[in-house]
C-alpha positions in Angstrom: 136.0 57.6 -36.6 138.9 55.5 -37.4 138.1 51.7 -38.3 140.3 50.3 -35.6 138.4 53.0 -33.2 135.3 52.0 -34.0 136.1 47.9 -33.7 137.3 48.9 -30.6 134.3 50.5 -29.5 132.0 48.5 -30.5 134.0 45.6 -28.0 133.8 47.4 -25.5 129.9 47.7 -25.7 130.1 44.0 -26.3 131.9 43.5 -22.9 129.7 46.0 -21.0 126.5 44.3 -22.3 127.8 40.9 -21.2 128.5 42.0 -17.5 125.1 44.1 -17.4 126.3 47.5 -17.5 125.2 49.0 -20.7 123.4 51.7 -20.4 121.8 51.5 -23.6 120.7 48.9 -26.2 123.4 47.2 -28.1 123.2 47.6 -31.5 121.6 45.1 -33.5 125.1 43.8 -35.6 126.4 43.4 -32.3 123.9 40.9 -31.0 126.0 37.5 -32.5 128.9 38.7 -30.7 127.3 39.0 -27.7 125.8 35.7 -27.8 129.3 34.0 -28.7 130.8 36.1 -25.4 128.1 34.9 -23.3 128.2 31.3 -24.8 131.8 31.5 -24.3 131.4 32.4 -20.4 129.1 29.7 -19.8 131.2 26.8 -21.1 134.2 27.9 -19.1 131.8 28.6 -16.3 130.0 25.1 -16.7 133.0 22.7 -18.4 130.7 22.0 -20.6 132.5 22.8 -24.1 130.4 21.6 -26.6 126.9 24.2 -25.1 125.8 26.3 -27.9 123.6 29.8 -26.6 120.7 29.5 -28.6 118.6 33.1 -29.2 115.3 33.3 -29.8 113.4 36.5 -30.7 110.0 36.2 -29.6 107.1 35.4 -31.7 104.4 38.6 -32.1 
């Protein structure tokens, strides 16, 4: 798979992972993106522009 194929991909799962429709799990190297999509969302969905998405893995 080309490069540009497979950054193109991998946005897409990005974007279906953010609205809830992946099917699967999103790869690990893809879990900062998501978090800066979803952190993105919620400052243009709550004006507030300065809220960082803070995420946690849990504790055993």
């Amino acid at each position: 798979m080309s490069e540009e194929l497979r950054m193109r991909y991998e946005e897409i799962q990005v974007s279906m992972a953010s609205r809830g429709q992946l099917d699967e799990f999103l790869p690990p190297h893809l879990w900062e993106n998501l978090r800066q999509r979803l952190q993105r969302i919620y400052r243009k969905a709550t004006g507030e522009e300065m809220s960082v998405l803070i995420v946690e893995e849990p504790t055993p």
